[in-house]
PLY file of the C-alpha trace (Angstrom):
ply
format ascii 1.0
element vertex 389
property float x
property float y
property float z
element edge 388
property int vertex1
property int vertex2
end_header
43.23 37.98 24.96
43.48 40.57 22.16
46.76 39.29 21.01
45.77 35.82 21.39
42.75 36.59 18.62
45.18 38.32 16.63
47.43 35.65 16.80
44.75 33.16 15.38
43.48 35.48 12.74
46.89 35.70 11.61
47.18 31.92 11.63
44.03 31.98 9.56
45.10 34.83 6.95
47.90 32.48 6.64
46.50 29.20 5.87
43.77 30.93 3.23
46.46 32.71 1.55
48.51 29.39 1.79
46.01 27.37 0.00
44.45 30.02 -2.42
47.07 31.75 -3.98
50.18 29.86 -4.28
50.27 26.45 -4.41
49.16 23.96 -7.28
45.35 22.57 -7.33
45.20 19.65 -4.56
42.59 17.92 -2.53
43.95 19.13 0.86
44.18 22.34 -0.37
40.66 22.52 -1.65
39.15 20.93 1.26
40.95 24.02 3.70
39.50 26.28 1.65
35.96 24.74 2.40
36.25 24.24 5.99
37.96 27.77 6.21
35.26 29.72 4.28
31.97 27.22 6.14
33.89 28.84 9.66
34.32 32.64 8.52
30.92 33.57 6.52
32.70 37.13 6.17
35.59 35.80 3.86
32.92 33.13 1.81
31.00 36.79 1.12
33.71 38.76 -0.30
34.65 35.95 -2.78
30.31 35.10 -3.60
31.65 37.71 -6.31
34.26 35.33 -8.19
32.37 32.09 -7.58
30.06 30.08 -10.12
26.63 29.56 -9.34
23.68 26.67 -10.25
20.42 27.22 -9.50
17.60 25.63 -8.51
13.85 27.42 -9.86
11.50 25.90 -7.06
13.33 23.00 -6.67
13.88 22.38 -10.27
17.64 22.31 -11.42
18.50 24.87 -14.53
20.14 22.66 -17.05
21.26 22.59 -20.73
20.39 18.96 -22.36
23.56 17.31 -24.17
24.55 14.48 -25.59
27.55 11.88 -24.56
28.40 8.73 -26.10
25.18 9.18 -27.98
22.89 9.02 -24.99
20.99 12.98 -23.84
21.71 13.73 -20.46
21.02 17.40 -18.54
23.96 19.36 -17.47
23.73 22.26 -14.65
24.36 25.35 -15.61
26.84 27.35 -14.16
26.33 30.85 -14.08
29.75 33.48 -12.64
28.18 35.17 -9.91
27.65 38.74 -11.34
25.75 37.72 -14.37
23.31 35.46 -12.59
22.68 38.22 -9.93
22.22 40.73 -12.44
19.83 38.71 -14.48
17.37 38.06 -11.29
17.15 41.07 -10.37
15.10 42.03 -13.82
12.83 39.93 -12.48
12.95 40.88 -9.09
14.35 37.87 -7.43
17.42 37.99 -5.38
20.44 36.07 -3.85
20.43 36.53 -0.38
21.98 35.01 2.67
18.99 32.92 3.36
18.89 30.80 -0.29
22.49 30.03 -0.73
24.79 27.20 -0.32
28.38 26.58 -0.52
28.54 23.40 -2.42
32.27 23.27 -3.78
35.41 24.71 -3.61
36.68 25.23 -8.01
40.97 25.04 -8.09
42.29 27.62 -9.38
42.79 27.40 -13.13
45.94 28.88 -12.85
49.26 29.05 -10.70
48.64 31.81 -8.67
45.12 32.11 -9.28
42.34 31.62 -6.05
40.09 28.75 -5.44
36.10 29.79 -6.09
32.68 28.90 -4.80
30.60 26.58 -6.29
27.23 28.49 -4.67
23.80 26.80 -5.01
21.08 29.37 -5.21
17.52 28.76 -4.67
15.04 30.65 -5.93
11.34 30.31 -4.94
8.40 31.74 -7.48
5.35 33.21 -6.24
2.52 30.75 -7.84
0.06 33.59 -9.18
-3.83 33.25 -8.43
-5.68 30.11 -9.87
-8.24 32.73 -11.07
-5.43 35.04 -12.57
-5.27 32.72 -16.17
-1.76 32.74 -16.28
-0.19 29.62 -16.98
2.69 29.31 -14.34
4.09 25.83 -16.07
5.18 28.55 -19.20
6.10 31.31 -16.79
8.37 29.49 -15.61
9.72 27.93 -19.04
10.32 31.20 -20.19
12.15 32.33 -17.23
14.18 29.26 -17.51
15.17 29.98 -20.97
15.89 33.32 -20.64
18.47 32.79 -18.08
19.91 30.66 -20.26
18.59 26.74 -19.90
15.53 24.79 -19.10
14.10 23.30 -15.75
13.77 19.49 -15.24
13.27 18.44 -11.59
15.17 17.14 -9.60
14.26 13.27 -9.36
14.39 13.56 -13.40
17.70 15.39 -13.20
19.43 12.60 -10.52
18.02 9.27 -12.38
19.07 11.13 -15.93
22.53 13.14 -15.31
25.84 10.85 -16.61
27.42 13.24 -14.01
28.00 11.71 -10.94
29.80 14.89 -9.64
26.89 16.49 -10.82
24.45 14.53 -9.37
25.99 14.65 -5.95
26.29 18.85 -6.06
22.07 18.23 -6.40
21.76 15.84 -3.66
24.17 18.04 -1.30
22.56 21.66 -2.49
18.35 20.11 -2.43
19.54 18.46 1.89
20.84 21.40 2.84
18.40 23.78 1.58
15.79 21.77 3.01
17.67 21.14 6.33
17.53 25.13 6.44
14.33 25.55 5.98
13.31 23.32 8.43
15.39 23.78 11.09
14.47 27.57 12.06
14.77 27.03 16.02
16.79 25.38 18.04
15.31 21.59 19.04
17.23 21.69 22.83
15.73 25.47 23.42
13.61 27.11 21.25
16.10 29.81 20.41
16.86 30.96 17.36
19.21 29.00 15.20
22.10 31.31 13.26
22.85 29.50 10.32
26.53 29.89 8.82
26.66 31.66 5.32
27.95 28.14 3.86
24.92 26.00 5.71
27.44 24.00 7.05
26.32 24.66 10.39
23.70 26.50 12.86
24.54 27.71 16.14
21.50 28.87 19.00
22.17 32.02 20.17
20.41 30.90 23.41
22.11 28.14 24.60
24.83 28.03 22.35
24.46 24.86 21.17
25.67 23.79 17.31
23.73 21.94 15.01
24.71 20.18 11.55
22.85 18.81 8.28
21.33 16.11 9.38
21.89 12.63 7.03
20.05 9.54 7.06
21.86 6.27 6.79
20.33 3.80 4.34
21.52 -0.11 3.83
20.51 -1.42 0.39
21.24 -5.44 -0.29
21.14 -7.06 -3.45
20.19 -11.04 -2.62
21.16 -14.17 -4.53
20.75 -17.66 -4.45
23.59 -19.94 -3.99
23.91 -20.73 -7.79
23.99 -16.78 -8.37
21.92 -17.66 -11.23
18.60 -15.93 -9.32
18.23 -12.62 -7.98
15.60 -11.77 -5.11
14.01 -8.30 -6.09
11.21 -6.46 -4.42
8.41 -4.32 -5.31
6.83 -1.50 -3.18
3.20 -0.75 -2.42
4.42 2.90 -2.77
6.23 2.24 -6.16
4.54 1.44 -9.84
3.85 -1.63 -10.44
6.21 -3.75 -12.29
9.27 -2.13 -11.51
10.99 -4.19 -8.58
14.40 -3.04 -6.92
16.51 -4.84 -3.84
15.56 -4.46 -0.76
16.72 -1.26 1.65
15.91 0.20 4.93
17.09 3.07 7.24
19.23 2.74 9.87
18.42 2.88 13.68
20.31 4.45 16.72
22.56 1.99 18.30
22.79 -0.83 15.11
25.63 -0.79 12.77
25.37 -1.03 8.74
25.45 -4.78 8.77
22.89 -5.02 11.06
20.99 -2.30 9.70
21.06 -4.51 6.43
20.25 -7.57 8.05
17.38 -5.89 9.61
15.51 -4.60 6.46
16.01 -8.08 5.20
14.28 -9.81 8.02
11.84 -7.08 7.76
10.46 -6.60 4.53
10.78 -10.69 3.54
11.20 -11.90 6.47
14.17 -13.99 5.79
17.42 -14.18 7.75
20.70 -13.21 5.52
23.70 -14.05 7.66
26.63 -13.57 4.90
26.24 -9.99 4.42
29.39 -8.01 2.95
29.76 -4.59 2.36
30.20 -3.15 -1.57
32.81 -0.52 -2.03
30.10 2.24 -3.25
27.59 4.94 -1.86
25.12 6.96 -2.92
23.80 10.15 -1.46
20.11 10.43 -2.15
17.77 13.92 -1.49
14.37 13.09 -1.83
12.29 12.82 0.85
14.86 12.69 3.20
18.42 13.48 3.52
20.00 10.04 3.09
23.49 8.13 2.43
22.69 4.85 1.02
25.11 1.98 1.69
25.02 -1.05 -0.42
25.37 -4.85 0.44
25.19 -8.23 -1.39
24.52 -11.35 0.62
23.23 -15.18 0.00
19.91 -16.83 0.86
18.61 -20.52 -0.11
15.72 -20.07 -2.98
13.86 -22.71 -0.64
13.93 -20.58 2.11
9.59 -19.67 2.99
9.39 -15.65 2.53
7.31 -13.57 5.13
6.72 -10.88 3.19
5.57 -7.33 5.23
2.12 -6.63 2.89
1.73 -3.34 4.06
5.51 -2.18 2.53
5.70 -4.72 -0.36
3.51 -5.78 -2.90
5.36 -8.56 -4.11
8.84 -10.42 -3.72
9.73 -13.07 -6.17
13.23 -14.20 -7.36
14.35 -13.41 -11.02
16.26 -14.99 -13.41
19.16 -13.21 -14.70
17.86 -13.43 -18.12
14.27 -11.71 -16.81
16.63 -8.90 -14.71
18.90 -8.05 -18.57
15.54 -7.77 -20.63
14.26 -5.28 -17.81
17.38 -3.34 -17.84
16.90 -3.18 -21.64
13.44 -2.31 -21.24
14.83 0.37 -19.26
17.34 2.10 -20.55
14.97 2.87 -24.42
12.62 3.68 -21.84
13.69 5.32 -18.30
10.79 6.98 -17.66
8.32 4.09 -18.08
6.26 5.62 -20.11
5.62 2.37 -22.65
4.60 0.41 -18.95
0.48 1.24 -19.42
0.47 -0.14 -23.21
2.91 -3.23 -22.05
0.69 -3.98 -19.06
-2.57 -3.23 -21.63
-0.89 -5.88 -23.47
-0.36 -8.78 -21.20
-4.19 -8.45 -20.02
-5.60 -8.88 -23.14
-3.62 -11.91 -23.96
-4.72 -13.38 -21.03
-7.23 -11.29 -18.53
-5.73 -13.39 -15.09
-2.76 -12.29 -15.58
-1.03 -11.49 -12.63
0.56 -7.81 -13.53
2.18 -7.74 -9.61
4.39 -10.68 -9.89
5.56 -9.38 -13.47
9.14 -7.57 -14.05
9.00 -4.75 -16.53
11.41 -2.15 -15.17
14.61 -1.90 -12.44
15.02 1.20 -11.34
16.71 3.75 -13.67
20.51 4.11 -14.16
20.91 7.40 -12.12
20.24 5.31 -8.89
22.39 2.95 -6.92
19.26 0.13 -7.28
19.99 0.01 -10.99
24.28 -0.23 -10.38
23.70 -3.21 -8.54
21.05 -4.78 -10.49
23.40 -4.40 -13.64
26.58 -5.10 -12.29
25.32 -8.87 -10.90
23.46 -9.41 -14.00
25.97 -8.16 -16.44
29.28 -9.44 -14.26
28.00 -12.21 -12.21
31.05 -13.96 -11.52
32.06 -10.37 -9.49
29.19 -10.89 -7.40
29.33 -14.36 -6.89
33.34 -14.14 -6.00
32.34 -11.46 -2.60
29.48 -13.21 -1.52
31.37 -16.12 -1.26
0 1
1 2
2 3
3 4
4 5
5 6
6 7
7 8
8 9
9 10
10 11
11 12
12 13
13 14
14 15
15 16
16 17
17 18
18 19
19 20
20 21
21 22
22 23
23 24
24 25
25 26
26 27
27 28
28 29
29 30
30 31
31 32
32 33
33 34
34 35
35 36
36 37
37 38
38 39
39 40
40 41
41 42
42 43
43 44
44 45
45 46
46 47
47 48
48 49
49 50
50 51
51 52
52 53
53 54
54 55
55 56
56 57
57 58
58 59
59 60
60 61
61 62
62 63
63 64
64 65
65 66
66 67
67 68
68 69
69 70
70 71
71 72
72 73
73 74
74 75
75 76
76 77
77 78
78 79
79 80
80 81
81 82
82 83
83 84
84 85
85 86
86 87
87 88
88 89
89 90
90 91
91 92
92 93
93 94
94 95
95 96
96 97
97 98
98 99
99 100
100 101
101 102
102 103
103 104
104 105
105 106
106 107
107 108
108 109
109 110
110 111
111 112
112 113
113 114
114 115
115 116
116 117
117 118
118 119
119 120
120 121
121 122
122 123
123 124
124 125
125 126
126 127
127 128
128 129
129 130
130 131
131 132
132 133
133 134
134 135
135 136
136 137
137 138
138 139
139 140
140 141
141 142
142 143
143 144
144 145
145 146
146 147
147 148
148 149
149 150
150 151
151 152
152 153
153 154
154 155
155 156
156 157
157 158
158 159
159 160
160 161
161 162
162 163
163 164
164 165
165 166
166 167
167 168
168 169
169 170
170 171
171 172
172 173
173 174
174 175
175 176
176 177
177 178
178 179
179 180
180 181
181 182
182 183
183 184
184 185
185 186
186 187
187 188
188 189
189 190
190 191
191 192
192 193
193 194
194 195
195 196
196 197
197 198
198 199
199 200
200 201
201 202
202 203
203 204
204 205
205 206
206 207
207 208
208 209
209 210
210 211
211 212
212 213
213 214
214 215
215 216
216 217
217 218
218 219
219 220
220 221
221 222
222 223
223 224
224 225
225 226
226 227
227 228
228 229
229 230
230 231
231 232
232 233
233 234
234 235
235 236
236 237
237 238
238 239
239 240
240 241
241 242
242 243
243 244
244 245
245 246
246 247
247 248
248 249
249 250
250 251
251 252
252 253
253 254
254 255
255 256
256 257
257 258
258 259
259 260
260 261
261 262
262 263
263 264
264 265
265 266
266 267
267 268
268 269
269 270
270 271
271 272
272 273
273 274
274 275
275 276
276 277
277 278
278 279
279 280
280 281
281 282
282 283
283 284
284 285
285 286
286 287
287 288
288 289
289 290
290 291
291 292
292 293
293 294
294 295
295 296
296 297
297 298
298 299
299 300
300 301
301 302
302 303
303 304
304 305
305 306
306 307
307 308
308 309
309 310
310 311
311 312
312 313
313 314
314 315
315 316
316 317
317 318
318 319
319 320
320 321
321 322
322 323
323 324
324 325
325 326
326 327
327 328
328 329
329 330
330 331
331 332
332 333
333 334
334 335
335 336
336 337
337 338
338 339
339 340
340 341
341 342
342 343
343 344
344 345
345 346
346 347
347 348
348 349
349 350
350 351
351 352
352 353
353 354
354 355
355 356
356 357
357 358
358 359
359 360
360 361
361 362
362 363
363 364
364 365
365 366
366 367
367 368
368 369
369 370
370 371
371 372
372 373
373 374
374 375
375 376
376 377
377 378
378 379
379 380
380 381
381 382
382 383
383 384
384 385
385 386
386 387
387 388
């Protein structure tokens, strides 16, 4: 038995060294690495010291603001692990087992040179006493700065960042955190749950049973009419009014995607969408819940009556594409709807029946997969129109 565990810890020794130290950067290598430091939280430790770090200051990604191709976007911040740990602890915070996350595996920059973390670190602030008069908002600003950027959160940071490599390390870091916090006992037992250093993975040390991050799948269809010259958006009761999106839903055990998609369809307008194909693009998404989103176009006769579920939507109407590019506009000089009050303000007192529900002002900003497919039918229809055919 002894020499069999050597045997395998020599295999292991091998296959680190193998992809670490002397071969070129490559995917395969990279994603060894990964899977070899989520298994052995011992190794992961010993290289926390060479890695990068980003973190997140109660939930709110540290970022720099920059500019590309004229438009400001946030960028994380990484920090080498040494410097960021040395800066928290002035301030007595710490990095400790329990708020870190193995996000990425960095290539080496050099031949020879090993891969590094990419570590997530979350650090939670005490909120002082309401009584206590100090303003926590600039606390935390300052704290920000000094360690060298400024907090945004993390909804602002995702519909905002150009990065979509970026974007995903904040989707994957904010799931798992969360999924660790949450899950603190084992759901088959009630033992306790032994999470791996990476949070790849938690084990009961009861009945021995492994669990994993969970994910959420999501379908998301954009609908046209046959002419492809309308678009059928949505908007939600939960969502402010004016900005409509295409229509989504989660997934339930035992249906696939397509059915999934179908599903939501039937369910939030209740019409039937039998041409459904898949569209070659994803989206991980964090808030709320953990989720994957899958996307779909599909075809439904403008003529067709709507049943529309009242208590998820507040209104369903079909769009022109000309309506869907001045909302895009609209959008992009102003993602963060903040012009929507005076524009609304506007329409009522030109005429006071106006009916603000039905109106499109906004789709939903660029960092979200809503807004890819909402742009790329009404900005390259005849792509659209060719795969729903």
């Amino acid at each position: 038995m002894i020499e069999l565990l050597k045997s395998k810890l020599l295999l292991l020794t091998y296959n680190i060294k193998k992809y670490s130290t002397s071969t070129t950067s490559n995917y395969v290598g990279k994603i060894n690495v990964f899977n070899y430091w989520s298994e052995n939280c011992g190794e992961l430790k010993k290289m926390y010291s060479k890695g990068k770090v980003i973190v997140l200051l109660d939930e709110a990604p540290l970022v720099k603001i920059i500019k590309v191709n004229g438009a400001i976007t946030p960028r994380l911040v990484r920090f080498d692990y040494n410097d960021i740990e040395k800066k928290l602890k002035e301030y007595g915070l710490r990095i400790e087992n329990g708020n870190t996350v193995l996000l990425d595996v960095l290539p080496p920059t050099k031949m020879g040179y090993d891969y590094k973390p990419l570590i997530g670190v979350s650090i939670p602030l005490n909120q002082p006493e309401p009584m206590s008069g100090i303003n926590f908002i600039e606390l935390k600003k300052a704290l920000a700065k000094d360690l060298g950027g400024q907090c945004i959160s993390l909804i602002g940071c995702i519909l905002t960042m150009t990065s979509q490599i970026e974007r995903n390390y904040l989707a994957k870091f904010q799931s798992t955190i969360e999924w660790h916090k949450t899950y603190k006992l084992c759901p088959r037992c009630g033992g306790q749950l032994i999470k791996k250093l990476a949070k790849t993975s938690a084990t009961c040390d009861n009945c021995l049973k492994t669990f994993y991050p969970t994910i959420h799948p999501v379908s998301m269809t954009i609908i046209t009419d046959e002419t492809n010259e309308y678009c059928l958006l949505v908007n939600h009761l939960d969502s402010v009014k004016g900005m409509f999106t295409v229509v989504s839903g989660y997934a339930i055990p035992g249906e696939s995607l397509i059915d999934c998609a179908r599903r939501g369809i039937a369910e939030e307008i209740g019409l039937e969408c039998t041409n459904l194909l898949i569209i070659n693009a994803s989206q991980p998404w964090p808030i709320e819940e953990s989720s994957l989103i899958i996307p779909f176009c599909g075809v439904v006769k403008m003529t067709s009556k709507m049943d529309i579920a009242f208590h998820k939507i507040e209104c369903a109407r079909w769009f022109s594409r000309k309506e869907i590019l001045e909302a895009i506009k609209r959008t992009d000089n102003d993602p963060f709807l903040k012009n929507l009050p005076s524009l609304i303000a506007k329409d009522l007192e030109e005429d006071k029946n106006f009916d603000v529900e039905s109106k499109l002002y906004y789709v939903p900003p660029p960092g979200t997969l809503a807004s890819m497919l909402i742009r790329a039918w009404a900005e390259k229809p005849n792509g659209f129109l060719d795969k729903a055919n």
